[in-house]
TIVEXBA-76341 format. One record per residue (C-alpha): residue in three letters; y, x negated, z. Coordinates in steps of 0.5 Angstrom, whole numbers, plus 500, padded with zeros to 3 digits. Last residue first. Example, Ala and Ser with C-alpha at 12.3 -4.5 7.8 and 13.67 -1.06 7.14 Angstrom:
BEGIN
SER498473514/ALA491475516/
//
This chain:
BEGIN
UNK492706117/UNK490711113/UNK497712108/UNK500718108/UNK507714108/UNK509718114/UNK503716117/UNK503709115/UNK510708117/UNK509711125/UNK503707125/UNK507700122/UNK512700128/UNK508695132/UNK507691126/UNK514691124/UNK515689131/UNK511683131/UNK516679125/UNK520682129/UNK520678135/UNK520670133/UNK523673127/UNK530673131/UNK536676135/UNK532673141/UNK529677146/UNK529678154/UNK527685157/UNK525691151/UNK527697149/UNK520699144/UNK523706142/UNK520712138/UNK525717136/UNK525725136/UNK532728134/UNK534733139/UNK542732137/UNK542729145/UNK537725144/UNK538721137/UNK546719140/UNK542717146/UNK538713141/UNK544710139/UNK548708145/UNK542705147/UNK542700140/UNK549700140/UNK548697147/UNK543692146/UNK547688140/UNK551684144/UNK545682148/UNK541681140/UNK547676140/UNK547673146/UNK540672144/UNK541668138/UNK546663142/UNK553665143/UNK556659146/UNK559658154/UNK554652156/UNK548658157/UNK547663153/UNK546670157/UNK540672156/UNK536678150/UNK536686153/UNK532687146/UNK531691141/UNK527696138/UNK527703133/UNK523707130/UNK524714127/UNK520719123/UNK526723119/UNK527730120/UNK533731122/UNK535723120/UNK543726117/UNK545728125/UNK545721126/UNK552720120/UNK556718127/UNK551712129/UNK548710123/UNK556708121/UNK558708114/UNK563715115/UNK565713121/UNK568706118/UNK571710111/UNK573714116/UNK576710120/UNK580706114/UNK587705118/UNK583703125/UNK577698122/UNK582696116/UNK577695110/UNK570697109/UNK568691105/UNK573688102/UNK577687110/UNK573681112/UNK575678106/UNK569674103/UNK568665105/UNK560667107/UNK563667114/UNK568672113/UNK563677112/UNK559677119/UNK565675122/UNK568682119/UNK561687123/UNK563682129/UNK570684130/UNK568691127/UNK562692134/UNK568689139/UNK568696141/UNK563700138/UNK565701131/UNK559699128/UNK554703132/UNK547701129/UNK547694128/UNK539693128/UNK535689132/UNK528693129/UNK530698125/UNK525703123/UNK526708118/UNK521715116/UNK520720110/UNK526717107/UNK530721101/UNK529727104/UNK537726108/UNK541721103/UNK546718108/UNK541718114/UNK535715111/UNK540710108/UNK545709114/UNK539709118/UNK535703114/UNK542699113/UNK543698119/UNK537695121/UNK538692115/UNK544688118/UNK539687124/UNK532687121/UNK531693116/UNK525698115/UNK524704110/UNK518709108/UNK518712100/UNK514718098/UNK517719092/UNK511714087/UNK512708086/UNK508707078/UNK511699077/UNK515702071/UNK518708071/UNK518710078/UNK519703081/UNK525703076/UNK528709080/UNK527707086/UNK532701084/UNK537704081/UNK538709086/UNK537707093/UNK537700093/UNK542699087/UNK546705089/UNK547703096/UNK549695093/UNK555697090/UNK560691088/UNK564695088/UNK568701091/UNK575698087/UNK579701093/UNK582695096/UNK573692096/UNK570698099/UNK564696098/UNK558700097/UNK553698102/UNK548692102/UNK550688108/UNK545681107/UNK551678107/UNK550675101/UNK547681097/UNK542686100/UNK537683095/UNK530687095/UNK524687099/UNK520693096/UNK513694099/UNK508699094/UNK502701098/UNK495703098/UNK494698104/UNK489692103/UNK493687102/UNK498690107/UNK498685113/UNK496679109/UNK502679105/UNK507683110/UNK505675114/UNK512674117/UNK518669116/UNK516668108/UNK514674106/UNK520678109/UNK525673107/UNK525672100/UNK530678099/UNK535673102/UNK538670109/UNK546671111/UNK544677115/UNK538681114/UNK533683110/UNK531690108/UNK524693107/UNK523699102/UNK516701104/UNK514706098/UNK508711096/UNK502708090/UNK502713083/UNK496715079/UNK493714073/UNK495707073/UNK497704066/UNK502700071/UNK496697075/UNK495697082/UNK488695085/UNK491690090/UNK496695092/UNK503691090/UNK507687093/UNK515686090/UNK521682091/UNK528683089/UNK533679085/UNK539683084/UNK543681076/UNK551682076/UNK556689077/UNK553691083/UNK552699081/UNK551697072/UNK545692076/UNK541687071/UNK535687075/UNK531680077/UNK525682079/UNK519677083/UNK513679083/UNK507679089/UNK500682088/UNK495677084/UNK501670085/UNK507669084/UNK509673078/UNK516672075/UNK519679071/UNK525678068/UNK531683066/UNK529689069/UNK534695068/UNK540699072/UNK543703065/UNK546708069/UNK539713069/UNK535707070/UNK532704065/UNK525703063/UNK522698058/UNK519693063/UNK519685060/UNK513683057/UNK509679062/UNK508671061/UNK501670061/UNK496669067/UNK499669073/UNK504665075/UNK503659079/UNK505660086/UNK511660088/UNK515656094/UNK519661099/UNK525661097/UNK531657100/UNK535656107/UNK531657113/UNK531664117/UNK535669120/UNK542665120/UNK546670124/UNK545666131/UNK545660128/UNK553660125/UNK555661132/UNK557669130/UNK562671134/UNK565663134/UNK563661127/UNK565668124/UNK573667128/UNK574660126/UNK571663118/UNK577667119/UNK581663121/UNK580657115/UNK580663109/UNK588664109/UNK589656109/UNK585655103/UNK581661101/UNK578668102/UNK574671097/UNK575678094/UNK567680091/UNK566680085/UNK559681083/UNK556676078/
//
């Protein structure tokens, strides 16, 4: 398993305080606890893929759910344990083809799992008859999946996992090709921008749909550490101290690395939300507390002359009720970017 430096007893009590009274525990649970139920497996069990990534990174198990849907668990050299993600492939994919299929990379967000997209929203059905590879892998127990800072250690490093181990396992064994497209919901929102911003060429296009995309905003590092805290982690492992690790910080911030998306088709959506009612934070106080990073961002795009496609929106939840639509509305922009028809 990865190691993560855990808060406990008394030193863990006023962090997870500070994370249910950012966060209010339902705003930043994204979806109901456990995976989706599994269909039989198809067929007899699959011979176990020989690839390995140039680290090491491998597939350990492959669980097949149904025709196009299977699950990987990856023995992760970067993260330091096994990384379950979740594909679906093209109905007539096969690992002899001939030819090679572009990628969607879609991230999970907070406190939820790789599980997420297929259960809260109907990608299955919406891509059955599109030539493409959908990739939804772990982002950990946050749902953060960056390199972590960890007291100097830079481990457990889910930035490598997503965007090395595991693009270089999709070519080897499952014939991904290197056009590749990436979307998140809030902390993968995050990750969508700081990816395709941080490895420039490596992204045709990125979508966030209610990402935190300005971390260091003010009040934006006390949220980013609740979000930690409330998994029982040292807020202070992931990037460390806000003020004496600033570039660390800027450095993992879509807003400061921006210039690193020339060239990159965007998308980007979000929500006013409401004002929670009684005094607590609700699902759409969070997507309000989240409207003016989003803001800030895409100005941050204008004034570099890189062109976005926004969807601002009144109201909204911090929720799937909203971007389980987003995605599809984003989805002419990935499609052209991935070479695709529709």
């Amino acid at each position: 398993m990865p190691t993560h430096r855990r808060l406990t007893g008394a030193a863990a009590a006023p962090a997870v305080a500070l994370a249910v009274a950012l966060t209010a525990a339902s705003a930043l649970v994204l979806g109901p606890a456990g995976p989706a139920s599994a269909a039989p497996a198809r067929g007899a069990a699959a011979a176990v893929p020989a690839g390995t990534a140039a680290d090491g990174a491998h597939v350990v198990s492959e669980t097949w759910l149904d025709a196009r849907t299977v699950d990987l668990q990856i023995s992760s050299p970067a993260v330091g344990g096994t990384v379950a993600t979740r594909l679906l492939l093209p109905a007539d994919w096969s690992a002899q083809a001939g030819r090679t299929w572009p990628v969607l990379y879609l991230l999970q967000g907070a406190h939820d799992d790789y599980t997420s997209w297929t259960r809260e929203t109907d990608i299955e059905q919406f891509t059955a008859g599109q030539e493409v590879i959908v990739a939804m892998p772990s982002s950990g127990p946050t749902g953060i999946p960056s390199t972590w800072w960890n007291y100097g250690s830079d481990h457990p490093d889910y930035e490598t996992f997503q965007v090395t181990e595991l693009m270089q396992l999709l070519q080897q064994d499952y014939r991904a090709g290197t056009t590749r497209a990436i979307g998140g919901v809030s902390t993968g929102g995050w990750a969508a921008m700081a990816f395709a911003a941080r490895h420039p060429g490596t992204f045709a296009a990125a979508a966030s749909y209610s990402g935190v995309l300005d971390t260091t905003m003010p009040g934006m590092p006390t949220v980013v550490e609740a979000i930690v805290a409330r998994e029982s982690l040292d807020p202070l492992s992931l990037w460390g101290s806000p003020v004496l690790n600033y570039a660390l910080w800027s450095a993992e911030n879509p807003f400061d690395v921006a210039s690193g998306l020339r060239g990159t088709k965007l998308y980007l959506s979000s929500g006013t939300g409401v004002a929670g009612g009684n005094g607590e934070l609700s699902a759409e106080a969070l997507e309000t507390a989240l409207w003016p990073g989003s803001q800030a961002f895409a100005l941050r795009l204008a004034l570099l002359g890189i062109p976005v496609q926004t969807h601002f929106y009144t109201g909204g939840t911090h929720s799937w009720t909203y971007w389980k639509e987003e995605y599809k509305t984003s989805w002419p922009l990935i499609s052209q970017a991935l070479g695709l028809n529709s």
